[in-house]
C-alpha positions as CSV (number, residue, x, y, z in Angstrom):
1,X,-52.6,-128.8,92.1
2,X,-51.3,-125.6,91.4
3,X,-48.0,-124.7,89.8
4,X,-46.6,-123.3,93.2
5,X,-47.6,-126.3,95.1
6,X,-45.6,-129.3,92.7
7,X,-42.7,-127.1,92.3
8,X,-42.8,-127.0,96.5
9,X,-43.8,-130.6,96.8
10,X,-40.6,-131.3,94.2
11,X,-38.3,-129.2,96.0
12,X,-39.1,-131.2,99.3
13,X,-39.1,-134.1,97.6
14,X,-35.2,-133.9,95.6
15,X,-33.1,-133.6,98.9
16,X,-35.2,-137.1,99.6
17,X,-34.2,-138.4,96.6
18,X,-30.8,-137.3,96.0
19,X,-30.0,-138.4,99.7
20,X,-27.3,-141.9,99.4
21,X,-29.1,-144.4,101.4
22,X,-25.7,-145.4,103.6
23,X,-23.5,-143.1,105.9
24,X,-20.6,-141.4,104.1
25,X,-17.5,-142.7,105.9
26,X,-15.0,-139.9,103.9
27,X,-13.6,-138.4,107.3
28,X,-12.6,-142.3,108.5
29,X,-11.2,-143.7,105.7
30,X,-8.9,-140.3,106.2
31,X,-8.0,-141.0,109.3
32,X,-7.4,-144.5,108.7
33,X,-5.7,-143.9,106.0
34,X,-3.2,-141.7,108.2
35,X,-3.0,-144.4,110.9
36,X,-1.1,-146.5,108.1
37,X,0.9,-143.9,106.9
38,X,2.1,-143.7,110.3
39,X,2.9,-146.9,110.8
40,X,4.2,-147.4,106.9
41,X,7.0,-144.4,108.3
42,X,7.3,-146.4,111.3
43,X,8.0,-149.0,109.2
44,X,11.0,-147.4,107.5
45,X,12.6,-146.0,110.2
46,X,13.5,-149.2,111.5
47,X,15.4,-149.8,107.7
48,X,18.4,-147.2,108.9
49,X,18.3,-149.1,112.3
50,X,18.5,-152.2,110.7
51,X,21.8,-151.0,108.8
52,X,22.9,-149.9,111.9
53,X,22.2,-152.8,114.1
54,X,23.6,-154.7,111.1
55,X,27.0,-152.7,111.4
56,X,27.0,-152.4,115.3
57,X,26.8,-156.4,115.8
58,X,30.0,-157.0,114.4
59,X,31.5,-154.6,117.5
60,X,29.5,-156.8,120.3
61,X,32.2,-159.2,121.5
62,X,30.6,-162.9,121.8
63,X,27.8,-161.8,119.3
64,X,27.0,-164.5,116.7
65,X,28.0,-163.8,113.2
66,X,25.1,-162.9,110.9
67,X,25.3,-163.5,107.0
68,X,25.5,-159.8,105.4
69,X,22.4,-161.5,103.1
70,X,20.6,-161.8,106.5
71,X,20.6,-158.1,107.5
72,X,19.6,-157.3,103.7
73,X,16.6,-159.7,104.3
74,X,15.5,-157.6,107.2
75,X,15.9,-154.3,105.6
76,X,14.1,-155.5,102.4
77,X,11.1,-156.7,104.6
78,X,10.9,-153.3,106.6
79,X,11.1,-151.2,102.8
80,X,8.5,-153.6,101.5
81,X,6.2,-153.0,104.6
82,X,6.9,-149.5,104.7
83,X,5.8,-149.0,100.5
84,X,2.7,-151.1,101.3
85,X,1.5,-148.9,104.4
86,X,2.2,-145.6,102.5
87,X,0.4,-146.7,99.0
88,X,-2.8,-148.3,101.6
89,X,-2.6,-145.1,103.4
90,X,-2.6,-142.5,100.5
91,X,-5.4,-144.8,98.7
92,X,-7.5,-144.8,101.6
93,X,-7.2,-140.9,101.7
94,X,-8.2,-140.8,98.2
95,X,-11.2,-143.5,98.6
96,X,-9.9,-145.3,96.5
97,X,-12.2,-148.8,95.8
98,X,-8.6,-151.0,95.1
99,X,-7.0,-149.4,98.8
100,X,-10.6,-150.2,100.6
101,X,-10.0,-153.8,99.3
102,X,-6.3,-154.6,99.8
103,X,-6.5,-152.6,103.3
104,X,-9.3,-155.3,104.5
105,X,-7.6,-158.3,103.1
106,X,-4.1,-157.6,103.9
107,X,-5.2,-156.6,107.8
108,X,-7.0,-159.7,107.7
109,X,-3.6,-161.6,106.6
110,X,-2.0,-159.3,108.9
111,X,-4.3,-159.9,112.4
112,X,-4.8,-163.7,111.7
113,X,-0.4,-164.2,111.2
114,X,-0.1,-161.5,114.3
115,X,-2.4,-163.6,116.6
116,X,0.0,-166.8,115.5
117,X,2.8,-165.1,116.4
118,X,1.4,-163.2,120.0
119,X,0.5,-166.9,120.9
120,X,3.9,-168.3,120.1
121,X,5.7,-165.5,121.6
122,X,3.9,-165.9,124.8
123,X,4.5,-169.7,124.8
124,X,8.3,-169.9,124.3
125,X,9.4,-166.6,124.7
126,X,10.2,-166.9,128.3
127,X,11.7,-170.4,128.7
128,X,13.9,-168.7,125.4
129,X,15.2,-165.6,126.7
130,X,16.2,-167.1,130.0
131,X,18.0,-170.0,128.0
132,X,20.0,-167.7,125.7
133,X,20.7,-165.1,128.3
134,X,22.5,-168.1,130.6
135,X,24.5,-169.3,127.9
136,X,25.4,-165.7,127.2
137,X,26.5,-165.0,130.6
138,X,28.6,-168.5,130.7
139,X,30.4,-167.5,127.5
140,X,31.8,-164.3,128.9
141,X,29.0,-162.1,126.1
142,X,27.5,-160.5,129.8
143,X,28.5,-159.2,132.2
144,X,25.6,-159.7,134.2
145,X,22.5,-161.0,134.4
146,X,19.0,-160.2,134.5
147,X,17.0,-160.3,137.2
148,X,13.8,-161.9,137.5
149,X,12.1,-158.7,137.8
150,X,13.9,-157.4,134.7
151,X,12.8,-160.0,132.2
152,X,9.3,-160.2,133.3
153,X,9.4,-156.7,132.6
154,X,11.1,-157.1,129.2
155,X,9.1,-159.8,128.5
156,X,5.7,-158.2,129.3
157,X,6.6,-155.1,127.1
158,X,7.7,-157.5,124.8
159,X,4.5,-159.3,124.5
160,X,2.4,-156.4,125.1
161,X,3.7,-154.2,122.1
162,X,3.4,-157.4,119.9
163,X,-0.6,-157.8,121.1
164,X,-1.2,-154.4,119.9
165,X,0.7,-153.8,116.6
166,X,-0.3,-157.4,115.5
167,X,-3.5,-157.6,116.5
168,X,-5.0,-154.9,118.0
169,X,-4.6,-152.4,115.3
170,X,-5.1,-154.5,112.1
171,X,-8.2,-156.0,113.9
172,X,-9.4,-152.9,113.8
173,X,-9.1,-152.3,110.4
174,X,-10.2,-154.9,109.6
175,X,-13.5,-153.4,111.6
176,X,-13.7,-150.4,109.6
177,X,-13.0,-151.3,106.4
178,X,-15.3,-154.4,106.3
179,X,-18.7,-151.7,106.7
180,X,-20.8,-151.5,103.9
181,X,-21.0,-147.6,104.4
182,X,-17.4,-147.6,104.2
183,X,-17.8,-150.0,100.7
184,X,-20.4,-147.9,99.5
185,X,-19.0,-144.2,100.0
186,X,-15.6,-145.6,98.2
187,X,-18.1,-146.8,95.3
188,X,-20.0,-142.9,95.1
189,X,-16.3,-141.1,95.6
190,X,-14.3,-143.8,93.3
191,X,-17.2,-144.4,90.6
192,X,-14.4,-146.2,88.2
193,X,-14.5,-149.9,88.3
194,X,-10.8,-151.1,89.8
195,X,-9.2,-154.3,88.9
196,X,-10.0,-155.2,92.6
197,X,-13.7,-155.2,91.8
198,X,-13.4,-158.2,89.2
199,X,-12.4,-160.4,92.4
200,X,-14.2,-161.5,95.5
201,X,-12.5,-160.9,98.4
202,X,-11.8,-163.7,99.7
203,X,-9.7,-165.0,96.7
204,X,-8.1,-161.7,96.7
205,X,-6.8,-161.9,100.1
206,X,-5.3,-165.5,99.0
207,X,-3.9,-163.9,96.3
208,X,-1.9,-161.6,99.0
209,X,-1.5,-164.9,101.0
210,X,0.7,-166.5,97.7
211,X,2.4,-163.1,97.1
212,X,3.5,-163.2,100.7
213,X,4.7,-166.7,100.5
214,X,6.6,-166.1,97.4
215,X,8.6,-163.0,98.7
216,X,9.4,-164.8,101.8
217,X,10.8,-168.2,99.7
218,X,13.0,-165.7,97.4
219,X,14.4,-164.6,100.6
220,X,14.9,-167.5,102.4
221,X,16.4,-169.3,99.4
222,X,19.2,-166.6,99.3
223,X,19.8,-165.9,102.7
224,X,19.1,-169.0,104.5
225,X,19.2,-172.1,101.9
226,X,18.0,-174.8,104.1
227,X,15.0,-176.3,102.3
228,X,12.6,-179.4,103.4
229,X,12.2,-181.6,101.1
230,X,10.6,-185.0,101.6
231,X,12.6,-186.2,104.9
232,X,15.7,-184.8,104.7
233,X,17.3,-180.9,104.4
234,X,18.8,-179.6,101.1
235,X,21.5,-176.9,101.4
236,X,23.6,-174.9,99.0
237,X,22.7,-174.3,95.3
238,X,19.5,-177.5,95.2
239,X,18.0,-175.5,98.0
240,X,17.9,-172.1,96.2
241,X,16.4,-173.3,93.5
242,X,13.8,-175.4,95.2
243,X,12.9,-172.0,97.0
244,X,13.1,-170.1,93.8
245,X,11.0,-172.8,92.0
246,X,8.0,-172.6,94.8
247,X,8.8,-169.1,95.1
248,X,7.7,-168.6,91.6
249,X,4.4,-170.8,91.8
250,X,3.3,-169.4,94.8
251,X,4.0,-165.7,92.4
252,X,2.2,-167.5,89.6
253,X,-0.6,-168.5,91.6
254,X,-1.3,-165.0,93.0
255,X,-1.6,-163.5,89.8
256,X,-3.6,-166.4,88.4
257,X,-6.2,-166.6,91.1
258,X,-6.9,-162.4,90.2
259,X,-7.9,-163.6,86.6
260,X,-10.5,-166.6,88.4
261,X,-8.7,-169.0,86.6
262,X,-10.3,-172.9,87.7
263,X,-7.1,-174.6,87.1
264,X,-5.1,-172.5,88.8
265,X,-7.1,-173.6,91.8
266,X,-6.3,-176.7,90.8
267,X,-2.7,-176.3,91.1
268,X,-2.8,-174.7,94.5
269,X,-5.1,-177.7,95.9
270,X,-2.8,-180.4,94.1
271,X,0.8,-178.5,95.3
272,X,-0.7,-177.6,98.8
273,X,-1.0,-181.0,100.4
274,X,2.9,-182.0,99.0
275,X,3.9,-179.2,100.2
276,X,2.4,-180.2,103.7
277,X,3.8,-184.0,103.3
278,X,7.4,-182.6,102.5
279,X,7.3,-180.3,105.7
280,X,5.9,-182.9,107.7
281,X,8.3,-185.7,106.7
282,X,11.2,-183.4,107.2
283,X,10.7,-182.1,110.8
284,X,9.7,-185.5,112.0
285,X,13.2,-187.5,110.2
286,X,15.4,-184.7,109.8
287,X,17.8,-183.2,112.2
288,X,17.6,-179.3,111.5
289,X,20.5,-178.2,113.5
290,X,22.9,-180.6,111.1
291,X,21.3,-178.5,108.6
292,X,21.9,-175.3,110.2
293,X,25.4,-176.9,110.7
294,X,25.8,-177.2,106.6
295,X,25.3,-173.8,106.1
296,X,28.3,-172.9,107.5
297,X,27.3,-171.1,110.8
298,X,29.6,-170.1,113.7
299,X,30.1,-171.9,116.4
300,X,28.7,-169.7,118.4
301,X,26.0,-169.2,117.1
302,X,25.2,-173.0,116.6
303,X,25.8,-172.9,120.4
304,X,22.4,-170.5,120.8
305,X,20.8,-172.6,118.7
306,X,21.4,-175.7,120.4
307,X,20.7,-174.0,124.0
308,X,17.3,-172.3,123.0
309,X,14.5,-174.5,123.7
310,X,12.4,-173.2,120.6
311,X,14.9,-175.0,118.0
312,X,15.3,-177.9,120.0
313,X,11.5,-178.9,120.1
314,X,10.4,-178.0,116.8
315,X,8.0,-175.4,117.9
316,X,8.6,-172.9,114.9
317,X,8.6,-175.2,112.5
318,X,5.5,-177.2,113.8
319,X,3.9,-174.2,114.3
320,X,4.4,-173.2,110.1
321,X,3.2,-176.6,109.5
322,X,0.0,-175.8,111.2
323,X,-0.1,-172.5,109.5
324,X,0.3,-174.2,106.3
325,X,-2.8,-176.6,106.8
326,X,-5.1,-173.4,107.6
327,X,-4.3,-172.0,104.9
328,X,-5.1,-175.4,102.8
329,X,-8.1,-175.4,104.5
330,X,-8.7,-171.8,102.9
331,X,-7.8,-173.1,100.0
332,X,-10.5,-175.6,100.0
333,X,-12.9,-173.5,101.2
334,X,-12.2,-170.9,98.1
335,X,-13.4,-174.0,95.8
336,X,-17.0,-171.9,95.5
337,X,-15.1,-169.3,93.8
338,X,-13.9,-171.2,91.1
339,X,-16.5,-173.0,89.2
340,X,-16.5,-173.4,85.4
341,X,-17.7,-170.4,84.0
342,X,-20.6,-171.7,82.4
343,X,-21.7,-172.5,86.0
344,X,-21.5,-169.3,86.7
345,X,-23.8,-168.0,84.0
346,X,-27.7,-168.3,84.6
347,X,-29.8,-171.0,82.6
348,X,-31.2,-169.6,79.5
349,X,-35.2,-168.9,79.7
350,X,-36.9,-169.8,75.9
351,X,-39.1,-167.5,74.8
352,X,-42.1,-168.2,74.0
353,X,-44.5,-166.9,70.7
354,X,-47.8,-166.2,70.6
């Protein structure tokens, strides 16, 4: 072969070889990446209409009262959201590997809890509204009421709105970001290894799972202190620190199952199932609107309660027990993940001499 013909045979050969062996999928995690920064500023406008919601109640005559803690709660949640859909979004732009992760696992938290909540909506929603809106009317709070056209329309928008921003749209991210091409061109454009990478994803999205659950006990234990426990309702001060106690396992455990740690599974198998019996006992003994009553509510809004149909059978808080045995059920299902780690290491070969 002559000297022209292997420097042409390598020049036609280098694209070949050079050429990454998956699609580069730069231009959608961009857009992606924008779709959550939308909806991560769509997330904090609703904090100034919280505030103002908050501060326009007191004005509606027959309104219940709301705890000032309450309309913190909400705001909080909406910031919270808001910061997670901006970071996600500005990772993804980057190609980040740890926004690539945390995007699939937290739309997968996010399109699993959103289909729980379409379903319940679309269950009770209707026999709700109508019941609240009657006892609104009969209290003097309106002036008229709805029509039946009017609330199937409300109620349709209603439902409608929560099938696409719950589902629809974290389903598919939950598309995109779950491609190998996608994995791979974050891999070639992020080449750094990311603390994300030392975790399988399925224990990282239970790690979001017990981050979730610990944010939402802190809240509930100081704006609503009404905590199950073994048959019977705990109010006041024992009931914030019950919450703030599981709230800080449920934090321990996140950052515990990130580091593979076996007995951390442990603790999360063990806690899970008492957890469960607690809940269980409770709603089946207890009487949760004399709880609600403890707290110190107004009687008007003790009068909603007792008139909706969604308190008086239990469905929300049936509907979290179920929630909390598929997640145990994750939980067990995770054990795979969590073997010693000599387990994990392959059998030694001897070597042979001569």
């Amino acid at each position: 072969m002559s000297q022209a013909d292997f420097a042409l045979s390598l020049a036609s050969a280098s694209p070949v070889a050079d050429r990454p062996q998956y699609r580069d999928r730069g231009t959608g995690l961009i857009l992606f990446g924008v779709v959550q920064i939308v909806l991560g500023l769509l997330a904090a406008l609703m904090v100034p209409f919280a505030a103002l919601g908050a501060a326009l109640s007191h004005t509606v005559p027959g309104a219940p009262a709301t705890s000032p803690r309450q309309y913190l709660s909400g705001i909080a949640i909406y910031a919270l959201v808001a910061g997670l859909l901006l970071t996600l979004g500005i990772g993804s732009i980057q190609m980040k590997r740890w926004a690539r992760a945390l995007s699939l696992v937290v739309s997968w938290y996010w399109m699993i809890t959103g289909a729980l909540i379409t379903v319940l909506l679309t269950a009770v929603l209707p026999v709700t509204m109508r019941t609240v809106l009657q006892v609104q009317a009969k209290s003097g709070g309106q002036s008229a009421a709805l029509s039946a056209t009017a609330l199937a329309i409300i109620l349709t928008v209603i439902i409608v709105f929560a099938a696409v921003f719950l589902i629809a749209i974290p389903a598919a991210l939950v598309v995109f970001y779950s491609r190998k091409d996608v994995a791979e061109t974050c891999r070639h454009r992020d080449p750094v290894e990311r603390w994300t990478d030392r975790v399988p994803l399925p224990v990282l999205g239970a790690s979001v799972v017990f981050v979730a659950q610990s944010l939402y006990l802190l809240s509930a234990g100081l704006t609503t202190p009404l905590f199950p426990f073994f048959g019977r309702y705990l109010t006041g001060v024992p009931a914030t620190v019950w919450f703030l106690v599981v709230g800080a396992l449920d934090g321990y455990l996140a950052f515990a199952f990130l580091g593979m740690k076996p007995f951390a599974w442990w603790i999360a198998a063990v806690a899970a199932p008492l957890r469960l019996l607690s809940m269980a006992l409770t709603y089946a003994r207890a009487d949760l609107m004399q709880g609600y009553a403890k707290l110190g509510w107004s009687s008007a809004r003790m009068q909603v309660l007792n008139a909706s149909p969604l308190f008086r059978s239990h469905v929300i808080l049936w509907w979290s027990l179920i929630s909390a045995v598929l997640f145990f059920g994750y939980l067990l299902w995770l054990r795979r993940y969590f073997r010693p780690l000599h387990a994990l290491q392959p059998e030694a070969v001897p070597i042979q001499v001569g």
